[in-house]
C-alpha positions in Angstrom: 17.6 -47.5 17.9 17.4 -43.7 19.3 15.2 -42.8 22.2 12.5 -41.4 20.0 11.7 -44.3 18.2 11.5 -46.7 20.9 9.3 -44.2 23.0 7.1 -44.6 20.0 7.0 -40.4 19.7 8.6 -40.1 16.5 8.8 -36.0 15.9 6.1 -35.4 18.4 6.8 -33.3 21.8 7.6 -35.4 25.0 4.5 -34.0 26.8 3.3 -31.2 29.3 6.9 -30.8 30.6 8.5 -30.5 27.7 5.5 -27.9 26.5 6.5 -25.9 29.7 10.4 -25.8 29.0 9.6 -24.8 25.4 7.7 -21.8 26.9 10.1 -21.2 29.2 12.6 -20.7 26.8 10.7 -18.8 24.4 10.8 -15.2 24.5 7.8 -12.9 24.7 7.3 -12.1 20.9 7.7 -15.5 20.4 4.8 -16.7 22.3 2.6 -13.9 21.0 3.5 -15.1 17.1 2.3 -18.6 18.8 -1.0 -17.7 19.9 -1.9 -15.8 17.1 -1.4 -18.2 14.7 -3.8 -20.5 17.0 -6.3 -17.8 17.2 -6.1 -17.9 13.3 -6.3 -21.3 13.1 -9.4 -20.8 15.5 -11.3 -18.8 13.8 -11.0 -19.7 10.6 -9.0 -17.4 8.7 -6.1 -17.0 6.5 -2.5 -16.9 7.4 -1.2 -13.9 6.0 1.9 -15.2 4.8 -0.5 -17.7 2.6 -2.3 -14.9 0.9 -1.8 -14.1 -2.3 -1.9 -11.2 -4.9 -5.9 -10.2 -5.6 -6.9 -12.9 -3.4 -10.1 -12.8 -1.4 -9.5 -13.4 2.5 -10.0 -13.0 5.9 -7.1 -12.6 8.2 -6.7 -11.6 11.7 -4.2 -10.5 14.0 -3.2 -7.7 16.0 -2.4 -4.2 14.8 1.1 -2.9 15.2 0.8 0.2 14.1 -1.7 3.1 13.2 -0.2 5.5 11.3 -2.2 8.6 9.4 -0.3 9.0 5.9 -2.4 10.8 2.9 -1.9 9.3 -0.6 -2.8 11.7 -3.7 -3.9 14.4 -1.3 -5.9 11.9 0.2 -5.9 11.0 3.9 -5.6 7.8 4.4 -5.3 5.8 8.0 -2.7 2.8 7.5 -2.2 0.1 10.2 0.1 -2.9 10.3 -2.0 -5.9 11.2 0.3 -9.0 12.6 -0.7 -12.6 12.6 1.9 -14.7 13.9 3.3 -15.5 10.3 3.9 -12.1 8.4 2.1 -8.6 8.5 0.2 -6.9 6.4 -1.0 -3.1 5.8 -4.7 -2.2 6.3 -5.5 1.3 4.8 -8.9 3.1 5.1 -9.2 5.7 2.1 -10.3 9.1 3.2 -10.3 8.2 6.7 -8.4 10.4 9.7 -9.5 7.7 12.5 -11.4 5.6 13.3 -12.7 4.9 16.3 -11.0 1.5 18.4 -8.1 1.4 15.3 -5.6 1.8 17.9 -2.5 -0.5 18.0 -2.5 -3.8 20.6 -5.9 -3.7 19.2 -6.8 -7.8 17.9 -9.1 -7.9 14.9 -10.4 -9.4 11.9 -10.5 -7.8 8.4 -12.0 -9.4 5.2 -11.2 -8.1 1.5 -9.2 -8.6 -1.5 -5.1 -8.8 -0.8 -3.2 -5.9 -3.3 0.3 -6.0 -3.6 2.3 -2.5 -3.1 5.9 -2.4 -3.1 6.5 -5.8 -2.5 4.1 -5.6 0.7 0.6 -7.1 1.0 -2.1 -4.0 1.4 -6.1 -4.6 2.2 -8.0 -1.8 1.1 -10.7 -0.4 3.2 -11.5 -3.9 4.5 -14.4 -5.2 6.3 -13.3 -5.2 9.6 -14.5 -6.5 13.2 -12.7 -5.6 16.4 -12.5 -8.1 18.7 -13.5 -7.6 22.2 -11.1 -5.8 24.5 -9.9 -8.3 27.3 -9.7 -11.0 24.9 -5.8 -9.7 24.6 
């Protein structure tokens, strides 16, 4: 019989010490991917590596990137929004900037999922920033 089972644990962590070696261990990018899958899981939203092709959601994470890049002529503002699980690009059409789209920025953005070049793409999404100091 191995030390797990006669604990009665099974696959469950050992407790608050082994939670602290765990995040001693981890590195820095991989806590951040930790908490903001929690914070999804908080409030309510969609992983983004569950979304799906013209699905409706609403995701959050935090931006990566903020990029301007016209399309058709078009400017367009494009940011990389990260949740923990996978990322996803959030363009405003016709938009140079946009005041508080700035990257470390965490947010939440409603609409439906596209797929472009093999990436997921939420078009001029509903948005809410969440509040600074909250990062």
């Amino acid at each position: 019989m191995s030390a797990a089972s006669r604990s009665g644990n099974g696959d469950k962590p050992a407790g608050r010490f082994r939670r602290m070696l765990d995040r001693l261990s981890s590195s820095q990018q991989d806590l951040e991917s930790e908490e903001l899958r929690e914070d999804s899981q908080a409030t309510g939203c969609t992983r983004i590596s569950d979304c799906g092709d013209r699905q409706i959601v609403k995701v959050t994470g935090t931006l990566r990137t903020v990029t301007l890049r016209p399309r058709a002529g078009v400017p367009a503002l494009e940011a990389e929004l990260f949740d923990g699980s996978a990322a996803l690009d959030v363009v405003w059409l016709g938009r140079r900037s946009i005041v508080g789209i700035e990257p470390g920025r965490r947010m939440i953005a409603s609409g439906r999922i596209a797929m472009s070049h093999g990436r997921r793409v939420l078009f001029n999404p509903k948005y809410e920033l969440r509040p600074l100091g909250q990062e």
